[in-house]
VOMARNU-809609 format. One record per residue (C-alpha): residue number from 0; x, y, z. Coordinates in pm, 1 decimal, always signed. Example, Ala and Ser with C-alpha at 12.3 -4.5 7.8 and 13.67 -1.06 7.14 Angstrom:
% residues 2
0 / +1230.0 / -450.0 / +780.0
1 / +1367.0 / -106.0 / +714.0
***
This chain:
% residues 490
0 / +0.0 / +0.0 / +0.0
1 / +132.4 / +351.4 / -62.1
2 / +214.2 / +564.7 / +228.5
3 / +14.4 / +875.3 / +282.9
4 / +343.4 / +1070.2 / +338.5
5 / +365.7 / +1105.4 / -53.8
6 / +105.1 / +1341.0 / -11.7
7 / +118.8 / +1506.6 / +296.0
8 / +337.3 / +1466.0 / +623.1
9 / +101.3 / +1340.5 / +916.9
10 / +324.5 / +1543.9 / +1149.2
11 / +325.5 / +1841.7 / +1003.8
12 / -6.1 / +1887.9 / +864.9
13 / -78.4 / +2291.8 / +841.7
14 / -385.3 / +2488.0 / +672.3
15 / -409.3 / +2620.8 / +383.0
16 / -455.6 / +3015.0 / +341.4
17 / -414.0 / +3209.6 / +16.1
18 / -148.6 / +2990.8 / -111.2
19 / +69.7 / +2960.9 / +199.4
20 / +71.7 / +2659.6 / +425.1
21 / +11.7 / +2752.6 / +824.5
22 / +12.4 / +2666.6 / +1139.2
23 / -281.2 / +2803.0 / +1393.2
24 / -152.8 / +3232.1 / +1497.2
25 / -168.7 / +3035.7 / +1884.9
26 / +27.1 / +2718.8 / +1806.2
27 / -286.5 / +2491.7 / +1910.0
28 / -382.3 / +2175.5 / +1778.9
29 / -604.0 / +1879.0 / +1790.4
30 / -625.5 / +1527.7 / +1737.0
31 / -729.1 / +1297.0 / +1497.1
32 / -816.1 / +903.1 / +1665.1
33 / -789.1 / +616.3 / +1406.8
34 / -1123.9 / +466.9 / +1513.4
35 / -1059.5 / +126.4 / +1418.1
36 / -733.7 / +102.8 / +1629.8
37 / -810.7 / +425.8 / +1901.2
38 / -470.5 / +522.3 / +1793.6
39 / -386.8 / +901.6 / +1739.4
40 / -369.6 / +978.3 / +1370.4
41 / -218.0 / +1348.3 / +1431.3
42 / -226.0 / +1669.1 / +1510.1
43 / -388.2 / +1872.7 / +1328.9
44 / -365.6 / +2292.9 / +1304.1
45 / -680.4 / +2439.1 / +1525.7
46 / -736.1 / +2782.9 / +1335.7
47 / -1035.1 / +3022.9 / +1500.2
48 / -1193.1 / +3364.0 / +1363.6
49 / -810.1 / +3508.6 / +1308.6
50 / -737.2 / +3244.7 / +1035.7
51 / -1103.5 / +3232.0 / +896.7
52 / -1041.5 / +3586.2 / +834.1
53 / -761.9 / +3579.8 / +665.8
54 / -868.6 / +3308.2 / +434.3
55 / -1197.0 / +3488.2 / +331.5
56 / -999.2 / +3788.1 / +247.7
57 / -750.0 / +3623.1 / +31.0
58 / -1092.7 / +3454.9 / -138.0
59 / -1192.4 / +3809.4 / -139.5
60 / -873.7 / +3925.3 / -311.7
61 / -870.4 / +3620.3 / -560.3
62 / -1263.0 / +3646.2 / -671.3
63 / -1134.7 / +3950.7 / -900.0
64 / -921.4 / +3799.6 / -1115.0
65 / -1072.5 / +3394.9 / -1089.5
66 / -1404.9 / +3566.9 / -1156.8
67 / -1273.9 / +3716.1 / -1496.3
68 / -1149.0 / +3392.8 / -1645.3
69 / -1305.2 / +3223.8 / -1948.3
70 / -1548.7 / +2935.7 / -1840.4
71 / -1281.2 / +2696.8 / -2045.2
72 / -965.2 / +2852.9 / -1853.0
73 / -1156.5 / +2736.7 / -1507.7
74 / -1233.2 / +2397.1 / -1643.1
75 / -873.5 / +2365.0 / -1747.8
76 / -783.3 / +2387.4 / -1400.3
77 / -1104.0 / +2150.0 / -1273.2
78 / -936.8 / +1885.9 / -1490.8
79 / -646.5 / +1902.4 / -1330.1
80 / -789.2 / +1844.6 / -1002.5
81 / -954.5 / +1553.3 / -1145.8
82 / -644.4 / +1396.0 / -1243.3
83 / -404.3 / +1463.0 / -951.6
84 / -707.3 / +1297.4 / -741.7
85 / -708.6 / +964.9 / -974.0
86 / -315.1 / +1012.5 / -931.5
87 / -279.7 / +1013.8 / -583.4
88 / -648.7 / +803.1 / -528.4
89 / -460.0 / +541.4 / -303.5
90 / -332.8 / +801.5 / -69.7
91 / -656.6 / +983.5 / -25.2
92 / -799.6 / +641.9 / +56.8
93 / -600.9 / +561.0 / +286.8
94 / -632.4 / +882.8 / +449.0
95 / -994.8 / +845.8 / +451.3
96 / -923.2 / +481.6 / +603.1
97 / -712.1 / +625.5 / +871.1
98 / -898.9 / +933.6 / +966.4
99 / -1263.6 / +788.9 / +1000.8
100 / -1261.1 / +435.0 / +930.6
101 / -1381.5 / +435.0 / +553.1
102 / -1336.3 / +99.2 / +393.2
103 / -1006.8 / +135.8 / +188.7
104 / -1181.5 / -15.9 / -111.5
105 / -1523.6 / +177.3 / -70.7
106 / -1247.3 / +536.1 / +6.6
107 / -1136.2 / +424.2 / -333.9
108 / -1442.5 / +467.2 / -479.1
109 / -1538.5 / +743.6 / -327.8
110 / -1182.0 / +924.2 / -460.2
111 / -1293.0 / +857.2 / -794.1
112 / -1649.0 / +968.7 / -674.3
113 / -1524.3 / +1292.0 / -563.1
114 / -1326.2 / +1347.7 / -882.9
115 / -1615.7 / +1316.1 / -1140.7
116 / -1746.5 / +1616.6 / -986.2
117 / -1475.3 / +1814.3 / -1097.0
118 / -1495.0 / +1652.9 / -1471.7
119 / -1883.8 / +1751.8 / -1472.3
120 / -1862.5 / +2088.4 / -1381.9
121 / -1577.0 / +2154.5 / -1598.9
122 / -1807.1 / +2100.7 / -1857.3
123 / -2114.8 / +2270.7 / -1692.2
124 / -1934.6 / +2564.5 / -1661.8
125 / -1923.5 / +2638.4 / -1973.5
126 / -2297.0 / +2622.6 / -2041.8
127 / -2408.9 / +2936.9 / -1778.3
128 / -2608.9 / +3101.9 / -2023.7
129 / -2763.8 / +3406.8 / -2029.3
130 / -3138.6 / +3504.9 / -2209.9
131 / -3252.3 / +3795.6 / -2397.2
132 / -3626.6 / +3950.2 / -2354.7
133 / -3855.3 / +4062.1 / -2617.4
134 / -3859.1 / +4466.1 / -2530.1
135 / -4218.5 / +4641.0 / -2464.1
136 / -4072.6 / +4912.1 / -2689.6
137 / -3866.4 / +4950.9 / -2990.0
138 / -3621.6 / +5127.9 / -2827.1
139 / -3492.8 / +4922.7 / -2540.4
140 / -3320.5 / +4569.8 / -2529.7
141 / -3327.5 / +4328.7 / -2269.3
142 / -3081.2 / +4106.5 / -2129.9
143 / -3002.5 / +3865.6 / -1850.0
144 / -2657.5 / +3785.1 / -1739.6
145 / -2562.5 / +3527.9 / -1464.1
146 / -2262.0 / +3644.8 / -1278.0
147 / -2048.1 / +3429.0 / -982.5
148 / -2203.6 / +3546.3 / -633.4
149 / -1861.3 / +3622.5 / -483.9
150 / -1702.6 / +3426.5 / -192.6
151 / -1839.4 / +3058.3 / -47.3
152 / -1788.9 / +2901.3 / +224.4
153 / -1812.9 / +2511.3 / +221.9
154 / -1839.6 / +2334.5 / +564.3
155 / -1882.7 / +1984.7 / +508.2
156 / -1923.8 / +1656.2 / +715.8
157 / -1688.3 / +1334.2 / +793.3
158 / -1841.8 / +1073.5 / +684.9
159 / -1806.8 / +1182.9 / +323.9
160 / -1459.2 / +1402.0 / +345.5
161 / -1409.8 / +1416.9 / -20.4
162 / -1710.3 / +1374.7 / -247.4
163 / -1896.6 / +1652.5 / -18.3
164 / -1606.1 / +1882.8 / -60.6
165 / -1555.5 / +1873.8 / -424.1
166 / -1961.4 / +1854.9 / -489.6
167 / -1976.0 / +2224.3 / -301.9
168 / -1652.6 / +2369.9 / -452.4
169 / -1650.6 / +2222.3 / -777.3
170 / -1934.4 / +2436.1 / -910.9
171 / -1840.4 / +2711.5 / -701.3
172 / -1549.0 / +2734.5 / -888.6
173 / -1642.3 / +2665.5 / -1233.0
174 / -1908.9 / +2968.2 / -1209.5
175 / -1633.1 / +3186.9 / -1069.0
176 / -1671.8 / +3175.6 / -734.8
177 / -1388.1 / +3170.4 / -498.3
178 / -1345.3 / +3022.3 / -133.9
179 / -1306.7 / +2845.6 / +207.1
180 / -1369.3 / +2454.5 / +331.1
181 / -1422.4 / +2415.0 / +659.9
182 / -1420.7 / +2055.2 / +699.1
183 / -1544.3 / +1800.4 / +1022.0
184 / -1281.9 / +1795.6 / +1280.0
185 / -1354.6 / +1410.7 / +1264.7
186 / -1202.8 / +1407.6 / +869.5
187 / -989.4 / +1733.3 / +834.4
188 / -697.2 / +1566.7 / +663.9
189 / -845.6 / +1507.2 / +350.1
190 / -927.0 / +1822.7 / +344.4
191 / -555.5 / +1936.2 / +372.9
192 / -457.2 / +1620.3 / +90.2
193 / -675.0 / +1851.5 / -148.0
194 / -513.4 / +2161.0 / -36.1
195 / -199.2 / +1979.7 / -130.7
196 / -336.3 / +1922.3 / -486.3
197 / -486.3 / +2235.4 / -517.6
198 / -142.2 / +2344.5 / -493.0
199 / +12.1 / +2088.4 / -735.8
200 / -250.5 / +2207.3 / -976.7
201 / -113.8 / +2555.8 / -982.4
202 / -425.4 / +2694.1 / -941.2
203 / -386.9 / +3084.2 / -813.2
204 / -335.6 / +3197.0 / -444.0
205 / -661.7 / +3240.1 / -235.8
206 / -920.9 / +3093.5 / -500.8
207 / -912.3 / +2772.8 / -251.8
208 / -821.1 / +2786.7 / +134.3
209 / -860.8 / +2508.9 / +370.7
210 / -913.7 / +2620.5 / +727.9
211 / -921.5 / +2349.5 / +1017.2
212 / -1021.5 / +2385.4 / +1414.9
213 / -1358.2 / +2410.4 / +1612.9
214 / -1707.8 / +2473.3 / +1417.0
215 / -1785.1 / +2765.6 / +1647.1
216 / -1507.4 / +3058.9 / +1559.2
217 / -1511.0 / +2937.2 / +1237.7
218 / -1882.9 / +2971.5 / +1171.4
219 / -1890.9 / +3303.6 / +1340.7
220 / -1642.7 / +3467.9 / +1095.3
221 / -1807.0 / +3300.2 / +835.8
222 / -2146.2 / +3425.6 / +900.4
223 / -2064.1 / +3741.0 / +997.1
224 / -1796.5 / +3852.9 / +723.4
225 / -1984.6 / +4037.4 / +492.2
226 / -1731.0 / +3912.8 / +277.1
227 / -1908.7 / +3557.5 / +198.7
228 / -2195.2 / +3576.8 / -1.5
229 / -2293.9 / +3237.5 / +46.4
230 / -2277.2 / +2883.6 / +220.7
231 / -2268.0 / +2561.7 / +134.8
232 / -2344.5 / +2309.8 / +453.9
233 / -2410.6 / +1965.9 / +481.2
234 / -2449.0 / +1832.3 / +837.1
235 / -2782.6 / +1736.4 / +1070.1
236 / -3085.2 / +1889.6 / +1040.6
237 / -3056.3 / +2042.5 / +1431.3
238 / -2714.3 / +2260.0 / +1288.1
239 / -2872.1 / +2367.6 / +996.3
240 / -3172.4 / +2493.8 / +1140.3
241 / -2929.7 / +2709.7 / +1352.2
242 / -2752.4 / +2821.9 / +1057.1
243 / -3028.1 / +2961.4 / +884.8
244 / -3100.8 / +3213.4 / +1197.1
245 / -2718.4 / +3278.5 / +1172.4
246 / -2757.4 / +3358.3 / +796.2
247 / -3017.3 / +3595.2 / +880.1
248 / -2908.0 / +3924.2 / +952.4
249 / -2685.2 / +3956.5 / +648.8
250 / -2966.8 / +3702.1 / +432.8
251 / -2668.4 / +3517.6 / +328.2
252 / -2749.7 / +3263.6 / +54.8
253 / -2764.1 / +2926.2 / +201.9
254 / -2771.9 / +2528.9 / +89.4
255 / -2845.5 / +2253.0 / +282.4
256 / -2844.0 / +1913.9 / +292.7
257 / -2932.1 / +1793.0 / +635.1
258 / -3065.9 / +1476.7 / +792.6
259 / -3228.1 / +1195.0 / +614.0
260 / -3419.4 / +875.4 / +712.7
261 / -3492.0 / +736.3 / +386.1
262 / -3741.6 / +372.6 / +351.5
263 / -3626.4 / +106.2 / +112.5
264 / -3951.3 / -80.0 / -5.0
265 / -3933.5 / -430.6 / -109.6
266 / -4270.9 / -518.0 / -320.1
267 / -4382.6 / -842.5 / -338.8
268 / -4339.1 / -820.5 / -680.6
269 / -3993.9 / -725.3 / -661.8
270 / -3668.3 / -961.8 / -803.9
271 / -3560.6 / -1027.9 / -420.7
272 / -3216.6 / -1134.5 / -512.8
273 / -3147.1 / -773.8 / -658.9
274 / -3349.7 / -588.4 / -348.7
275 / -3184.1 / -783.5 / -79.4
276 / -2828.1 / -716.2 / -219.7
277 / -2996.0 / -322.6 / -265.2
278 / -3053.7 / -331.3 / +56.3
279 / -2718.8 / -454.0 / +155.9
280 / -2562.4 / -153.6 / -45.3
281 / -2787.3 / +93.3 / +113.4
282 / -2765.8 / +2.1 / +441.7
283 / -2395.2 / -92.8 / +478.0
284 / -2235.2 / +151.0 / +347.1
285 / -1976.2 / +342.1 / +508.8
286 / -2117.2 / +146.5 / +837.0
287 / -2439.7 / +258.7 / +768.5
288 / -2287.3 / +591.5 / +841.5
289 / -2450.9 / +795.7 / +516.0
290 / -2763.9 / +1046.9 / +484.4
291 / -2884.4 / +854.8 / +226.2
292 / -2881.4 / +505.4 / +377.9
293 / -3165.5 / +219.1 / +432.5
294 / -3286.7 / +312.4 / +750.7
295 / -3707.6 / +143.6 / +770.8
296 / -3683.4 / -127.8 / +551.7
297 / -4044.5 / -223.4 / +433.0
298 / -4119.8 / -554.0 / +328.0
299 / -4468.0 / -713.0 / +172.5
300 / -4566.2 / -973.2 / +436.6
301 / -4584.8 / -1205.5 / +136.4
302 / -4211.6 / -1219.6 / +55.9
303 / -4055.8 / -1119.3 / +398.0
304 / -3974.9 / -1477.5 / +495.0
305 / -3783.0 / -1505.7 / +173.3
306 / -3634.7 / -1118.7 / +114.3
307 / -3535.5 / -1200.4 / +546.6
308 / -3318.2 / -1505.1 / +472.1
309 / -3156.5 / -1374.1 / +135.9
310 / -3086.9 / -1040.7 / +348.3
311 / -2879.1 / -1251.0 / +667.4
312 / -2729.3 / -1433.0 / +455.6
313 / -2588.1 / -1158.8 / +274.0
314 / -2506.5 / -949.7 / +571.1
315 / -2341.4 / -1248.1 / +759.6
316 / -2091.5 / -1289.3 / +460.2
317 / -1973.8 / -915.2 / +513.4
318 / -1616.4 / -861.6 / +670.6
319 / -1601.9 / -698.0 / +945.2
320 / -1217.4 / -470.3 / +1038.5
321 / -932.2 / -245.6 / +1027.6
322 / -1081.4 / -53.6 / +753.6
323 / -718.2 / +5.3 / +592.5
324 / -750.7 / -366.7 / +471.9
325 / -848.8 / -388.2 / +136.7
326 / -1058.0 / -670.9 / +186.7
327 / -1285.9 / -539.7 / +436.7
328 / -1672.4 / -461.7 / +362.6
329 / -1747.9 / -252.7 / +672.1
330 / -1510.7 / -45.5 / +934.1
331 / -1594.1 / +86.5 / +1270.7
332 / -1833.3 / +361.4 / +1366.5
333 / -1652.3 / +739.2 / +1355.4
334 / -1660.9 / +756.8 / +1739.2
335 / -1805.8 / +641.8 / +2050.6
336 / -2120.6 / +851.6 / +2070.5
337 / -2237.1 / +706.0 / +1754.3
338 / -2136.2 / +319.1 / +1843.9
339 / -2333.8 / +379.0 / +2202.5
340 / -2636.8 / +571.9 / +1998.6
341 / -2626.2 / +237.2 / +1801.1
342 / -2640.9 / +23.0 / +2101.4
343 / -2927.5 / +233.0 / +2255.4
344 / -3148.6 / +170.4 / +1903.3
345 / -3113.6 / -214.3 / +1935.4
346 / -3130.6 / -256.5 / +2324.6
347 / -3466.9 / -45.2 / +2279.2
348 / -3588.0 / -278.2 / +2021.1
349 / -3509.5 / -598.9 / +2170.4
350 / -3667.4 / -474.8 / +2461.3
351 / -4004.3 / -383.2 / +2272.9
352 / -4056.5 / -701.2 / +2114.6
353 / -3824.4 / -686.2 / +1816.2
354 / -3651.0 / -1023.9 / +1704.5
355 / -3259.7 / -1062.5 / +1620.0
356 / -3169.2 / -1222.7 / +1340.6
357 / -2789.3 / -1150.5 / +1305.1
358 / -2531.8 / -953.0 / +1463.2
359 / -2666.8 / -770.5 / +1787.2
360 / -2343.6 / -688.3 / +1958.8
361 / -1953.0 / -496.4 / +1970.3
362 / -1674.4 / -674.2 / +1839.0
363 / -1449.1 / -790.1 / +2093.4
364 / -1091.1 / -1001.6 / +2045.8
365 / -841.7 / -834.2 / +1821.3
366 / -1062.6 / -532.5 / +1757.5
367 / -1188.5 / -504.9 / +2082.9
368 / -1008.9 / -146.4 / +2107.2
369 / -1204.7 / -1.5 / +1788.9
370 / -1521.2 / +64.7 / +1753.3
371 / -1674.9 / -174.6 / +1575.9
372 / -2047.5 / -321.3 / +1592.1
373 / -2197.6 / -616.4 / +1414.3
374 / -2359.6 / -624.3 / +1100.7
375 / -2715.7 / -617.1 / +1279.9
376 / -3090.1 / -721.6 / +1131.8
377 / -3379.0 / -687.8 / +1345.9
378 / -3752.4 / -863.2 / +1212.4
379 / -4071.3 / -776.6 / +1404.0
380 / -3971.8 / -408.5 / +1395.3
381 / -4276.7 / -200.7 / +1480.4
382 / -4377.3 / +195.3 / +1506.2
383 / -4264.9 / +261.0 / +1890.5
384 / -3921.6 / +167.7 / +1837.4
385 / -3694.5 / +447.8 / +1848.4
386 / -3500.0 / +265.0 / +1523.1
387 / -3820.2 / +349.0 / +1350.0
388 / -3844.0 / +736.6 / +1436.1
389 / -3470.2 / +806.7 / +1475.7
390 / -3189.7 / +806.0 / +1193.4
391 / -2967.5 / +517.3 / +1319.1
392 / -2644.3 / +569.8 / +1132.0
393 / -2515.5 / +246.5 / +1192.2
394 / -2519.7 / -88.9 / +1075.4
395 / -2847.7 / -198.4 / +1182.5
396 / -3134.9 / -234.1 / +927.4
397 / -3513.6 / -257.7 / +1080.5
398 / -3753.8 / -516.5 / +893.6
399 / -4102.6 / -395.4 / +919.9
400 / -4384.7 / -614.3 / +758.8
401 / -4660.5 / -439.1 / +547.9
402 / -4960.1 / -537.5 / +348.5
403 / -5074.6 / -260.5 / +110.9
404 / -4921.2 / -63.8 / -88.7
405 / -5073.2 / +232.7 / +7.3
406 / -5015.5 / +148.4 / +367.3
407 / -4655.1 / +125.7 / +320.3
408 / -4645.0 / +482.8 / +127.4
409 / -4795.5 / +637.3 / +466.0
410 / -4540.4 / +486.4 / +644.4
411 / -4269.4 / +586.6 / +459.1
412 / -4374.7 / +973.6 / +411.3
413 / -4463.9 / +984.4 / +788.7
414 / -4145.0 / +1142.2 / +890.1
415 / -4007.3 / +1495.7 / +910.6
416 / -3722.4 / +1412.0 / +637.4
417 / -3702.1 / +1370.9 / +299.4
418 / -3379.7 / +1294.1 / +180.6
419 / -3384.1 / +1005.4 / -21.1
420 / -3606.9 / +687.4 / -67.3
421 / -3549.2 / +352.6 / -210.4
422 / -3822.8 / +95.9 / -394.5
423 / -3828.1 / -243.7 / -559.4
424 / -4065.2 / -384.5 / -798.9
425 / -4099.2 / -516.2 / -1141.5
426 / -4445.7 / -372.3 / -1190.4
427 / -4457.2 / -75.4 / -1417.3
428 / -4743.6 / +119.7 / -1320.3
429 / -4635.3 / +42.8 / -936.9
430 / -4311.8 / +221.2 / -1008.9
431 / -4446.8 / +536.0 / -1166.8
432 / -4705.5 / +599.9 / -900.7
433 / -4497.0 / +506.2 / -638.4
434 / -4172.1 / +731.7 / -702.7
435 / -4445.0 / +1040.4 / -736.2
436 / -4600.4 / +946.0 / -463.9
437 / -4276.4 / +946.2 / -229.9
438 / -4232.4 / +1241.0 / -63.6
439 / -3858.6 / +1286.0 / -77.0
440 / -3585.2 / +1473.5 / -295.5
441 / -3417.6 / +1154.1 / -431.3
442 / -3642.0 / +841.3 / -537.0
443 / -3391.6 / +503.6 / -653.5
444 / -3650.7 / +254.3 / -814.6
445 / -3401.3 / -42.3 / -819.3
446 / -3160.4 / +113.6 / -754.7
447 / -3002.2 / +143.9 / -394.7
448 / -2721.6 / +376.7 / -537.3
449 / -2857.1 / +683.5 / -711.0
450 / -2595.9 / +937.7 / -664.6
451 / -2417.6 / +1065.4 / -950.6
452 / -2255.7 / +1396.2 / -1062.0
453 / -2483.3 / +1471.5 / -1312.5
454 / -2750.0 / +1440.5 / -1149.8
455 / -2939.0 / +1705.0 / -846.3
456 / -2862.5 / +1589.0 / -501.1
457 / -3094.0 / +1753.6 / -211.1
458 / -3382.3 / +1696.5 / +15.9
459 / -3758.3 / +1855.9 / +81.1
460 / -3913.9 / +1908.8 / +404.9
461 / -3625.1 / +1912.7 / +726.3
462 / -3389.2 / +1779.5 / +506.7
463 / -3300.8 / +2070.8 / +366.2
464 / -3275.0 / +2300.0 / +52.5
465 / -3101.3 / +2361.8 / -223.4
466 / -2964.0 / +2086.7 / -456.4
467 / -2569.3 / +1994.0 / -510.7
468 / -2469.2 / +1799.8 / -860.4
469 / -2586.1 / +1865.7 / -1188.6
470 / -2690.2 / +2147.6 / -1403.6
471 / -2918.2 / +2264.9 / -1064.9
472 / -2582.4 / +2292.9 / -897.0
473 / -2460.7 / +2520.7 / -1053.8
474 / -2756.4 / +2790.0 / -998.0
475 / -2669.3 / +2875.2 / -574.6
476 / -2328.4 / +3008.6 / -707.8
477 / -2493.2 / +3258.5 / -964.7
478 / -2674.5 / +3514.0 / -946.5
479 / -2879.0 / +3683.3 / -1191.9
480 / -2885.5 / +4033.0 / -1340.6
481 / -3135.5 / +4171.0 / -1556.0
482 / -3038.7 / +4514.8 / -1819.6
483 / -3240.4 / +4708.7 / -1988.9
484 / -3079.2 / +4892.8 / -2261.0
485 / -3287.3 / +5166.2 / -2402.0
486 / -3125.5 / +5376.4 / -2743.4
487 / -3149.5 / +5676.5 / -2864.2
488 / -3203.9 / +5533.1 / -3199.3
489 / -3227.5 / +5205.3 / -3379.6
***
């Protein structure tokens, strides 16, 4: 395996402001745990309100001349990021790996994930058109231009350090749009790994900074510099409702994507081979640790004795480890709050009435010092469990029984979210008024794995607003301006 050192140094990692690699103006720093082993990682630079400030005026400085380059000359240096991350895609795994416990195969994947963003909006970028008006008058001409919004701030989440970083700055960037990343103090060295290739990419001083340390300072300067014009957040539902009051008295542009606690229907109708390997996908990945993730699991009564057994025996033949080995299928939980929340959701269902199937408990032995939990199905899941009201984010999938299928569809919209959603059948009629019936952003109709660059990524309801990905993501970073030209002859 290659060693992460031919990226960055692990013990001296600094941020990165306006071109310049930095320590924090106090000296301080915090650690980073390896939660598979509980080993410290490093130490990593823990800037406050001084740094943030710096970094947003060196974005500041930088929008003027990024904002004034040709869509192509933008994209030319979007395509380089793309390649220096497929370059150095074993390091940034293993970073990933080390950091927050990321499979090393699934990191890989997200790597090249994360880079396709950059290849998309390269591309996208160059189609932010404008539109003319048919005038009321002979005399006048109107126009609409769409112009970068200025400065963005980016403050993204752990569990996805790269793919939510390059989804938010990538079209920032293309439209002109220059900034800060702010990433979770859980994952903040991939965020430094892309400094360090925002730097091999030559691209110019300040259009990118990285700035590490606690949430609070940091978000203060953000939200108060009238410098940034806008902010990109991804993170739960309860910090994003805070950040819209913060936004307020300056009505900074925001986008969120915020919790989810998305059902994954199984039809009876369905090919249960396909859903219960779906469901698998959904469920485990990343530990269960995504927005997007299985968390009800809704299964005709018909079939659930069936979909049940192909499900264990899938989930039983999962590897469980240090996620730096290349062969393991799922790693340990990011920290201890989120194995014991874990713990908490089964315990309370067992408790209730709910049956185990597989799974159930920590690891002990050899990886008794990470924090790793079973791959976990529970059967006889029912509407008082807290597994059934609260978004898990773990490895634990719910089975709930159902008979109709407009029962199931009031189950599924009864929650506050609406992230994403997951369905399986073969009928064709079923699948068309289902997916419109779904009250979520993101519907996958076979498909347990929706997310692509290309295509809008967001939530409705409390899961937030705003969409990241595709030709929608472009449209936070812009803003529009309408002239009327009026002559004194034509």
């Amino acid at each position: 395996m290659l060693k992460v050192d031919s990226l960055v140094n692990l013990t001296e990692l600094k941020m990165y402001v306006n071109g310049e690699w930095t320590d924090a103006q106090e000296g301080k720093t915090f650690s980073v745990t390896n939660p598979s082993t509980g080993k410290i990682v490093a130490h990593v630079p823990k800037g406050g309100r001084y740094e943030t400030q710096q970094a947003i005026e060196a974005a500041g400085q930088a929008f003027k001349s990024w904002s004034k380059l040709t869509a192509n000359e933008r994209g030319k240096y979007l395509l380089k990021l793309r390649d220096l991350m497929h370059e150095y895609k074993d390091e940034l795994a293993e970073i990933m790996s080390l950091e927050m416990g990321k499979p090393f195969t699934e990191a890989q994947g997200e790597v090249i994930f994360a880079a396709s963003y950059f290849e998309w909006y390269a591309e996208e970028g160059r189609r932010i058109y404008g539109e003319t008006i048919p005038a009321s008058s002979p005399d006048k001409r109107l126009m609409v231009i769409r112009q970068p919004i200025g400065v963005v701030a980016a403050i993204t989440p752990w569990n996805f350090p790269l793919a939510m970083m390059t989804r938010k700055i990538g079209p920032a960037m293309a439209a002109g749009c220059t900034g800060i990343l702010k990433p979770a103090k859980q994952s903040p060295i991939s965020a430094l790994a892309f400094g360090k290739l925002v730097e091999m990419a030559g691209i110019p001083h300040g259009v990118v900074n990285v700035v590490t340390g606690d949430s609070g300072p940091i978000s203060d300067e953000i939200f108060e510099n009238p410098i940034v014009k806008k902010i990109s957040f991804t993170g739960s539902t309860e910090v994003g409702k805070l950040l819209v009051t913060k936004s307020a008295p300056q009505l900074k542009r925001l986008s969120l994507e915020l919790g989810g606690h998305a059902p994954f229907i199984v039809f009876e109708d369905a090919d249960l081979e396909a859903a219960a390997s779906g469901a698998i996908a959904s469920k485990f990945r990343n530990t269960g640790q995504t927005c997007v993730c299985a968390n009800r699991i809704y299964v005709q009564r018909s079939v659930i004795e069936k979909f049940s057994k192909l499900f264990v025996e899938k989930a039983q033949a999962l590897k469980v480890g240090n996620s730096i080995d290349p062969s393991v299928d799922v790693g340990p939980l990011v920290s201890r709050d989120g194995l014991e929340k874990v713990e908490e959701h089964v315990h309370d269902a067992l408790s209730k009435g709910a049956q185990l199937l597989c799974g159930g408990k920590r690891l002990e032995g050899e990886l008794a010092d990470g924090l790793f939990y079973e791959p976990t199905i529970l059967a006889e899941v029912t509407a008082d469990m807290l597994i059934t009201n609260e978004e898990t984010f773990g490895p634990v999938a719910p089975i709930i029984p159902f008979d109709t299928e407009e029962e199931v569809l009031q189950y599924a919209n009864d929650t506050v979210y609406g992230l994403a959603a997951y369905f399986y059948t073969e009928n064709a009629s079923r699948s068309v008024r289902v997916s419109e019936a779904l009250e979520f952003g993101i519907i996958g109709m076979n498909d347990a794995i929706p997310t692509v660059a290309q295509a809008p990524f967001g939530g409705i309801k409390e899961s937030g607003m705003g969409r990241e990905g595709g030709h929608q993501g472009m449209d936070d970073y812009l803003e529009d301006k309408y002239i009327s030209m009026k002559f004194q002859t034509i």
